[in-house]
Structures are given as structure tokens and as C-alpha cells.
C-alpha positions in Angstrom: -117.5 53.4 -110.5 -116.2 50.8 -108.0 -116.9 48.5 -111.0 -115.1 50.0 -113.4 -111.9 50.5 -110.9 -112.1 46.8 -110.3 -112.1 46.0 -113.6 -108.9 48.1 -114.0 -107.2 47.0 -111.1 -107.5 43.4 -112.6 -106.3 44.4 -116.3 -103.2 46.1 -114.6 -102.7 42.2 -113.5 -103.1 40.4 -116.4 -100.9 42.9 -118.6 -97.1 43.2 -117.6 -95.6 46.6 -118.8 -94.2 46.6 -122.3 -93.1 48.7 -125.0 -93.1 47.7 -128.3 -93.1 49.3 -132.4 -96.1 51.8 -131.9 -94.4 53.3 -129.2 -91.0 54.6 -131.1 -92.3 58.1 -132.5 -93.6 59.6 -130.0 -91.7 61.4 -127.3 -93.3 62.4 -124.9 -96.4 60.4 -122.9 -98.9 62.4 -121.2 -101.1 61.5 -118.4 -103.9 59.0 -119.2 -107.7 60.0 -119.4 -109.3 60.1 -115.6 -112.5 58.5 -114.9 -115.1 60.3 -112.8 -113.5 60.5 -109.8 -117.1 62.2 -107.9 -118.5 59.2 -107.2 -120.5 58.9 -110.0 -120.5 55.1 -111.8 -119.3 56.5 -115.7 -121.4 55.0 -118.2 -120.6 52.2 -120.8 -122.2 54.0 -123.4 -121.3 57.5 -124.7 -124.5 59.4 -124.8 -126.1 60.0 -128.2 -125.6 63.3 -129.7 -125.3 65.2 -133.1 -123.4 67.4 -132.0 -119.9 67.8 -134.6 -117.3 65.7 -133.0 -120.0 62.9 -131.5 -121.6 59.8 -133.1 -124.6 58.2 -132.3 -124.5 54.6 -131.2 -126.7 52.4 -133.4 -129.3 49.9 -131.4 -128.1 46.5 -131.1 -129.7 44.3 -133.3 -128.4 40.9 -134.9 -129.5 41.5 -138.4 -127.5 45.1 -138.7 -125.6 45.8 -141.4 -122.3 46.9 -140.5 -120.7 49.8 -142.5 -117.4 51.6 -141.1 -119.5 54.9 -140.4 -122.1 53.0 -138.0 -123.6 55.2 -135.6 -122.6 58.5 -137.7 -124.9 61.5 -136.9 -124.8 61.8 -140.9 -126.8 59.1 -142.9 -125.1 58.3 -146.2 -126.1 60.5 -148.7 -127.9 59.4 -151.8 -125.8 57.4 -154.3 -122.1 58.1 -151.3 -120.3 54.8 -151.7 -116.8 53.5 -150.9 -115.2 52.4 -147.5 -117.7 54.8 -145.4 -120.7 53.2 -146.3 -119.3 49.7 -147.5 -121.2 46.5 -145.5 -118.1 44.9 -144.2 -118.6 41.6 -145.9 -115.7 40.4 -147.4 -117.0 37.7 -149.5 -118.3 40.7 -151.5 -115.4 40.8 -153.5 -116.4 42.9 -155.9 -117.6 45.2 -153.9 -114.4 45.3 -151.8 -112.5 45.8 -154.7 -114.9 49.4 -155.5 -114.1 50.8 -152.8 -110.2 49.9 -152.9 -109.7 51.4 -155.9 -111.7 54.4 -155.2 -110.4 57.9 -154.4 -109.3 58.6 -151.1 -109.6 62.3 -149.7 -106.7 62.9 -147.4 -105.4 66.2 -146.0 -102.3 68.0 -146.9 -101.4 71.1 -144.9 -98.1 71.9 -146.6 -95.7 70.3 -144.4 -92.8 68.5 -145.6 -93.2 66.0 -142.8 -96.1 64.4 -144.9 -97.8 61.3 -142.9 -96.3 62.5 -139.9 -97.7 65.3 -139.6 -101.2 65.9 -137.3 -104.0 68.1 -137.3 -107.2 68.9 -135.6 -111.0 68.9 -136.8 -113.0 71.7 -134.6 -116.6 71.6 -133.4 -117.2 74.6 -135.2 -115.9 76.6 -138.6 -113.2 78.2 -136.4 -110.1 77.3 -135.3 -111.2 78.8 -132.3 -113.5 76.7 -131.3 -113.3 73.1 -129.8 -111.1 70.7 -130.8 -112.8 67.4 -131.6 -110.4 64.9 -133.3 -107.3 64.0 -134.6 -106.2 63.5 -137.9 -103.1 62.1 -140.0 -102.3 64.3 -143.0 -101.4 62.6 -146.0 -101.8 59.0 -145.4 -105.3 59.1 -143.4 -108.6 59.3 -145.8 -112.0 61.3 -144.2 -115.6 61.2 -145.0 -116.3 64.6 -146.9 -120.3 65.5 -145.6 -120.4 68.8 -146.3 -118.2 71.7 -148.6 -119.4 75.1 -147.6 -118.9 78.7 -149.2 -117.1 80.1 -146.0 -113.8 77.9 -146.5 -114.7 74.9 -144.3 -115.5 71.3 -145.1 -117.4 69.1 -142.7 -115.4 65.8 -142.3 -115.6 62.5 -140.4 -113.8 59.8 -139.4 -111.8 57.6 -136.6 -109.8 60.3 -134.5 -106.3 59.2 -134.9 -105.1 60.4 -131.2 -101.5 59.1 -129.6 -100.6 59.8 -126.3 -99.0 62.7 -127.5 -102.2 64.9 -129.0 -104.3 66.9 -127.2 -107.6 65.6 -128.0 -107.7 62.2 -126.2 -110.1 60.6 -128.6 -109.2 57.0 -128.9 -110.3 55.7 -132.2 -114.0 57.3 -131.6 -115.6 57.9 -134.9 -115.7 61.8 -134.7 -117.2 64.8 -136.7 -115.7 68.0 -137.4 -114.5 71.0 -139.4 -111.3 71.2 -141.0 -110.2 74.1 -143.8 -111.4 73.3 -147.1 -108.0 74.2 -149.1 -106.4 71.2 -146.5 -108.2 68.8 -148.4 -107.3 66.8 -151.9 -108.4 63.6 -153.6 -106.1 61.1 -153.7 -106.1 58.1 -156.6 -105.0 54.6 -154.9 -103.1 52.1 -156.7 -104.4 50.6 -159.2 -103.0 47.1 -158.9 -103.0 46.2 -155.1 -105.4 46.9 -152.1 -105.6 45.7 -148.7 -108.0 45.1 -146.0 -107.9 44.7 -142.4 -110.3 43.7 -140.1 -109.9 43.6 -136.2 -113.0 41.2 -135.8 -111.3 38.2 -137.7 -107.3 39.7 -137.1 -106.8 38.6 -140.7 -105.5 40.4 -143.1 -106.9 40.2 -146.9 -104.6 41.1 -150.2 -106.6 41.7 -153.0 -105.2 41.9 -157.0 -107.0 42.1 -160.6 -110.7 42.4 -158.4 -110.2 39.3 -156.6 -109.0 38.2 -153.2 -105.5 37.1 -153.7 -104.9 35.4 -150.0 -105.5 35.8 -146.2 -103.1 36.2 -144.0 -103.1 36.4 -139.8 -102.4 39.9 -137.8 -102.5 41.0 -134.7 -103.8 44.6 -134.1 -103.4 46.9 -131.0 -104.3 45.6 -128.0 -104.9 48.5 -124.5 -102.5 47.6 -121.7 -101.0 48.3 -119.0 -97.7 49.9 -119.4 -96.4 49.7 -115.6 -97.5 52.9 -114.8 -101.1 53.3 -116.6 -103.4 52.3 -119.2 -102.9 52.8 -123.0 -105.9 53.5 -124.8 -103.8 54.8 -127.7 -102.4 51.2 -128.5 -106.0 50.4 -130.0 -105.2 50.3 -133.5 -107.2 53.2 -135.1 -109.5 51.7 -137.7 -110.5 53.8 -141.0 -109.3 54.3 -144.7 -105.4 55.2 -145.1 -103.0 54.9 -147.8 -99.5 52.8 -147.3 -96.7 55.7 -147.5 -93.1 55.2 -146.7 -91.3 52.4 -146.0 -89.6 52.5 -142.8 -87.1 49.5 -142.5 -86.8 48.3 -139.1 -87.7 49.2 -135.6 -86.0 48.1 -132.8 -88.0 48.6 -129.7 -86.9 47.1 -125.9 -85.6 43.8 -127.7 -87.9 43.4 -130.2 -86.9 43.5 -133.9 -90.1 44.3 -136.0 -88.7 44.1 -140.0 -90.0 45.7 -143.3 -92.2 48.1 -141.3 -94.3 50.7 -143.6 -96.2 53.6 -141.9 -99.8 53.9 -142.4 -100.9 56.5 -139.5 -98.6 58.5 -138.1 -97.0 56.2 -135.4 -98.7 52.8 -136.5 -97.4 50.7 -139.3 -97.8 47.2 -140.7 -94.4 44.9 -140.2 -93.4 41.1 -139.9 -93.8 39.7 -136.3 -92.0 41.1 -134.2 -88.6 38.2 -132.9 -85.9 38.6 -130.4 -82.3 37.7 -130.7 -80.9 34.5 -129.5 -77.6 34.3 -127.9 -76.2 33.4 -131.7 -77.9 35.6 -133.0 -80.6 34.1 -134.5 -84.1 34.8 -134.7 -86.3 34.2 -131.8 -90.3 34.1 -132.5 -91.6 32.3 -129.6 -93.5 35.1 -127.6 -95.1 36.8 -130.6 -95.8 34.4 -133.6 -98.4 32.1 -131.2 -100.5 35.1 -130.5 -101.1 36.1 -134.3 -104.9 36.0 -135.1 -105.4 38.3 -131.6 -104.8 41.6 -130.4 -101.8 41.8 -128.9 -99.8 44.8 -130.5 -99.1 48.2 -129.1 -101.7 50.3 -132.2 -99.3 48.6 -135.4 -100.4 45.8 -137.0 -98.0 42.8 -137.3 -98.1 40.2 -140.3 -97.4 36.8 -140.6 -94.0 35.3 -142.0 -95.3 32.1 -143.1 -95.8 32.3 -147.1 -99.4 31.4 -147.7 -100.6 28.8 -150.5 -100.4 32.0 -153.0 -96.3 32.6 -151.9 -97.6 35.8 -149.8 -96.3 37.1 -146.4 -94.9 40.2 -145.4 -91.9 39.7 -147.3 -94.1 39.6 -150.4 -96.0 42.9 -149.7 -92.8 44.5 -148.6 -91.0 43.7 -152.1 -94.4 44.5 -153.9 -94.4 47.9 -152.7 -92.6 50.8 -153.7 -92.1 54.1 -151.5 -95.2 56.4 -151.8 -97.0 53.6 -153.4 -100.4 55.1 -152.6 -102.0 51.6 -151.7 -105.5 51.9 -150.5 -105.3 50.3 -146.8 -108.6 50.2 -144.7 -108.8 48.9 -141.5 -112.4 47.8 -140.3 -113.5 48.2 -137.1 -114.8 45.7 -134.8 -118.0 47.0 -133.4 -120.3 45.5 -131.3 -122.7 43.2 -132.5 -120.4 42.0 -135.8 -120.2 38.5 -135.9 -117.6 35.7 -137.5 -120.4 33.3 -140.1 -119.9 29.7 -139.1 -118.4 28.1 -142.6 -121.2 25.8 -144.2 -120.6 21.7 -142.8 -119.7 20.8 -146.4 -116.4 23.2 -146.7 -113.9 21.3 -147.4 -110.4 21.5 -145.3 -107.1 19.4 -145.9 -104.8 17.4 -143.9 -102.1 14.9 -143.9 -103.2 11.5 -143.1 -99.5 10.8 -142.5 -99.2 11.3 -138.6 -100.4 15.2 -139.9 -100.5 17.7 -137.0 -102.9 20.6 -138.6 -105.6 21.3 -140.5 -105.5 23.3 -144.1 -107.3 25.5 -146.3 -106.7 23.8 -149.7 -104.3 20.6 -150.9 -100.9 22.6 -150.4 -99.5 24.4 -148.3 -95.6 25.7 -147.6 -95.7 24.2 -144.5 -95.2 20.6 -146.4 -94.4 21.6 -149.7 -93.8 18.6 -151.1 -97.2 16.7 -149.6 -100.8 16.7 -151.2 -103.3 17.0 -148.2 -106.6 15.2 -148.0 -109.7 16.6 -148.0 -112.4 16.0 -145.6 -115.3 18.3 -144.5 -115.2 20.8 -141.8 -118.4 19.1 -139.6 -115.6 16.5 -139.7 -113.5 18.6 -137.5 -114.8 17.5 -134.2 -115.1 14.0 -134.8 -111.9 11.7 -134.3 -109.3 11.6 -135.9 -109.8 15.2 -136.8 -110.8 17.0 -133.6 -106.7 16.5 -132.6 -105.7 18.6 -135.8 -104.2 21.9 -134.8 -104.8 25.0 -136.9 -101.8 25.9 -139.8 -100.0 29.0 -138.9 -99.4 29.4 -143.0 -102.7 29.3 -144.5 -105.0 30.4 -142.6 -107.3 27.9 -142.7 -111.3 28.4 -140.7 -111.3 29.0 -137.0 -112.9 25.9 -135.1 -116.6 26.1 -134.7 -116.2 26.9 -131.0 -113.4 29.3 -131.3 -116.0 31.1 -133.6 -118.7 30.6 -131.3 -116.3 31.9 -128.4 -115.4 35.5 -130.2 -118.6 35.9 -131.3 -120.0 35.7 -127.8 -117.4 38.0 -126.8 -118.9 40.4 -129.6 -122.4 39.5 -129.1 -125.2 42.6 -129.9 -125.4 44.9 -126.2 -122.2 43.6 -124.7 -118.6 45.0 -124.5 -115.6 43.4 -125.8 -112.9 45.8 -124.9 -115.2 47.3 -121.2 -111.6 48.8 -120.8 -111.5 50.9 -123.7 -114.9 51.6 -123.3 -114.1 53.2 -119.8 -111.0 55.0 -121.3 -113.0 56.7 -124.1 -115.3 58.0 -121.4 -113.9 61.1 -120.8 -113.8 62.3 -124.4 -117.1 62.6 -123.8 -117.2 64.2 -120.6 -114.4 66.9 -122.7 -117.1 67.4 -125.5 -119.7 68.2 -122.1 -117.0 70.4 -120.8 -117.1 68.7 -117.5 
């Protein structure tokens, strides 16, 4: 316990307070989750159960496959595909491209107030019984495990909890029972989908069945808030649909532009900028930190046009309200790691007093210069190891920035020992204690 309080004590100095996007929808903040305050050290590890509303926590092992449902109590069924039991791989493009166009199953409980609108998943068929997990209605998609003849379905996925909901479940994979008539399939659009992943903070467009571009995000990052911790700004991960489009949101100073809501209070929208005195547009604290966590639970997207013309301007003009685009979010478990691009990969620069490195021989960033290719085992070696990474086209991460995260995420660590220690008492709620 004195660990964990440490640990705290030192995260309270390393985040300032802030309030940002995430934060504009909801009202009312209630009181953070309270370690065990007996004088017991809470554990780092929720303990396994089956129980509905609890997932078992998969062994650490390097050569794990990694699906979106790891450490479910339910198995995937014989011949269940889609985002649930997808490897998160995105080389497999394919594959990726499935599961994008796939049906999603969301729930509709006849509110006008659409995506939102929450509701709860029980531990048992009865809405009498405990509540387990949160869920967006129309824009968030579950896992369907079982239908039964009484009226209830047997659902999973990540519990989509803001400081606002009762069941302080943040982003834990849960199981639970919702009505059956709640439920509907949904078909995606057919021409777009778009993938997330909080490992890499890159987010992946893919059209026709290929992977269009790639493009840097930050996701949620927990913080302190000046007052207490925010487990709620951990962007929830799962399958979702992209609903309405907002406009802008104005929170403290920041401007965040062409902001579309995905869950509830999260959305995806351009990096967030300031105004200057003149009224321009100030980017200085927020673009540097794309590629990390650093938002308060929505997702911002670069500005920079990539090699293919695409930033969030692009996606913003490409959709249409209620355009039903498949958006999954992949979580960053424990043990995933970021593969080391082969020596031979070749990466692009200008040998004209150039200050970066690229991904191919153009890039908006110098529209009107070819780049050079040399490899990436080249990187470190002069004149190359001085070459900062482009902003625009996402080009590899630096062997030893690779190296670094996956370290961080390394099999029977803790990345985020913060969240970790926050989750803890959804556990200790499930235990009744």
C-alpha cells in the first residue's frame, strides 16, 4: 500500500491539473475510486474469476497472440471472427479489412439521445442484480456470447465508464447481461474503416481492402486533475461506429476542430491549438506530444496531410453524419510488442541540409523535393543518426525508441501501475468489499 501511495503522490507531481475535450459532457465529477485504505498492499493484478462482469488475465508469455478479448472468461466460439477475436496485426490487411466491414451489434434502448445515451450490463438476468459495466448505446459494438429464451443476452466488452456512471469500471474488459430486445446488428460502411491502436498511437485509414495511410494520435492519458486522479481519461478501447459530427469544442483555451463522437464523451478531432494574441493558431503544447498519450479519453489526429493527402481534415470532409464507419480501438495490453522493421527498409531524406527522416520519396512537408533513400540500419550511423522524425508521414520509430516502449510493455510488467491501482477497486465492488 505505502507503494502504491508513493507512486501516486509522485504522478500528482508530474501531471499539472488540466481540463481538456473529453471532459465537456459531463456534469457532474464524482469522487475517485479509493484504494484499500486497511492496511492492506492492493494487488497489481485483479484476481482471476468467471464470474459475469470479470475477465481472466492471460499468463504472460512473449509468443501470445493478442486478440481484443484476451483474458475473456469465454473462449471464442467455433468459427466467431471479427474485432473480438482478430490478432492485432496490422500488416494483416486483409484480415483487418474482415473485420471492418463486418456487422457490428450495438444497443439501442429507444432514446432519442442515441450515442449519448448509457446503460448497464448486470451480473445476472435481472436488472436487480449487480451492475457490472457500462455501455454506450448506439455507437459502442459488444461481443454477443450467449442469446437465451428468458429475454437476456450475455454480452462483453470494454466498460465504457466516465466519471459520471455508477459502475467505476475503467476500460476493464467486462461480462454481463443486458435485455435481448436492446440489441441490433448494425452494417458498417462499406467504403471506409479505421483502426486505432494505443500501443503504436497511430492511427490506420483503410479503403478498397487496403491500408490507405498512417497517421499519429494521441489517446487518453490518467492524470492528475488538481484535486485527484482520472482513471476515466484512459481512452476506452473496443469496436464503435463514428456517429455525429460535433464541430468544435472549446475547453479551458483549447480549440479541438472537426470533432466526431465515437463513445459517449470521447471523440476523434484535430490537435487540439490555442489562440495567439492575433488570433492565430497556436500548436506548440500539443502537436510535439502526438505519437503518446497525452489526451483526456478522446483521441486527437494529426493536421499534417500525409503522402496520401490525409489528415483530419480529410476524414472530416469524407464523412457524412451517421456515417456508420466501423472504428475499433485496440488495446494495449501487456506483453504486446512494436516489431523492429527489417535493416533493409528503406527510409528517405533530403541530402540538402535535410532535418528528418521519411517513409517514401515525398512528403508534404517538401512538396516540391524527391528524398533519397537509404536503409533504416543506416539510421544510427552518421550522417543519418542527426535526422529527426517527420511529423507528416509517419515514418518508423528509431530502433531504441522501439526498444524503449516495448520495455515499458514488456510480458509481467505494468505500463500504466496507476491505472492498474485505480481499476483495483472495481474488483474489490464485484467482492462486495
Amino acid at each position: 500500500m505505502k507503494r502504491i501511495l508513493a507512486f501516486l503522490a509522485a504522478m500528482a507531481l508530474a501531471f499539472p491539473a488540466a481540463a481538456e475535450e473529453g471532459d465537456l459532457l459531463i456534469e457532474e465529477i464524482v469522487e475517485d475510486v479509493l484504494l484499500d485504505d486497511n492496511g492492506n498492499e492492493v494487488p497489481l493484478n485483479p484476481a482471476e474469476s468467471t464470474t459475469a462482469g470479470e475477465t481472466v488475465p492471460a499468463d504472460p508469455a512473449s509468443d501470445e497472440v493478442f486478440i481484443p478479448s484476451r483474458g475473456s472468461a469465454y473462449p471464442a466460439g467455433e468459427g466467431e471472427s471479427g474485432y473480438w477475436t482478430l490478432p492485432m496485426d496490422i500488416t494483416d490487411e486483409e484480415a483487418v479489412w474482415e473485420m471492418l466491414m463486418a456487422p457490428i451489434t450495438v444497443v439501442d434502448i429507444g432514446k432519442k439521445s442515441g450515442e449519448k445515451e448509457q446503460t448497464y450490463l448486470y451480473r445476472e438476468p435481472d436488472e436487480n442484480s449487480l451492475k457490472v459495466g457500462v455501455v454506450t448505446c448506439e455507437s459502442q459494438g459488444v461481443r454477443v456470447l450467449e442469446t437465451r429464451d428468458d429475454g437476456w443476452s450475455l454480452v462483453e466488452c470494454y466498460s465504457s465508464s466516465f466519471h459520471a456512471t455508477k459502475v467505476e469500471a475503467w476500460n476493464i474488459l467486462v461480462s454481463g447481461y443486458i435485455p435481448t430486445e436492446y440489441l441490433k446488428q448494425v452494417e458498417p460502411n462499406p467504403d471506409m474503416g479505421i483502426v486505432v491502436d494505443k500501443l503504436t498511437q497511430r492511427m490506420y485509414i483503410f479503403q478498397e481492402g487496403k491500408l490507405l495511410t498512417t497517421l499519429l494520435v494521441s489517446t487518453g492519458l490518467v492524470q492528475w486533475n488538481g484535486k485527484k486522479y482520472q482513471p476515466y481519461n484512459e481512452t476506452r478501447s473496443g469496436e464503435f461506429l463514428l456517429m455525429n459530427k460535433v464541430g468544435t469544442l472549446i475547453s479551458d483555451r483549447l480549440f479541438c476542430d472537426m470533432a466526431i463522437r465515437f463513445n459517449a464523451g470521447d471523440m476523434m478531432h484535430e490537435v487540439p491549438h490555442v489562440k495567439n494574441a492575433d488570433g492565430t493558431q497556436n500548436y506548440g503544447t500539443t502537436e510535439p506530444k502526438l505519437g503518446t498519450k497525452c489526451s483526456h479519453g478522446c483521441i486527437r489526429v494529426q493536421r499534417y496531410r500525409t503522402p496520401e493527402g490525409v489528415n483530419m481534415s480529410w476524414i472530416w470532409k469524407q464523412l457524412k453524419s451517421q456515417s456508420k464507419v466501423k472504428f475499433v480501438i485496440w488495446e494495449d495490453w501487456q506483453g504486446r510488442q512494436i516489431p523492429v522493421p527489417a535493416e533493409d527498409t528503406l527510409v528517405y531524406y533530403n541530402p540538402d541540409k535535410g532535418s528528418y527522416y521519411h517513409r517514401g520519396s515525398f512528403c508534404y512537408m517538401a512538396r516540391n523535393v524527391t528524398f533519397q533513400p537509404f536503409t533504416y540500419g543506416e539510421l544510427e550511423q552518421a550522417p543519418y543518426n542527426k535526422l529527426k522524425t517527420c511529423p507528416y508521414c509517419t515514418p518508423p520509430l528509431r530502433v531504441g525508441e522501439i526498444e524503449e516502449r516495448n520495455a515499458q510493455y514488456a510480458a509481467g510488467g505494468d505500463h500504466d501501475e496507476l491505472l492498474t491501482s485505480l481499476q483495483q477497486g472495481y474488483y474489490e465492488y464485484l467482492r462486495g468489499e
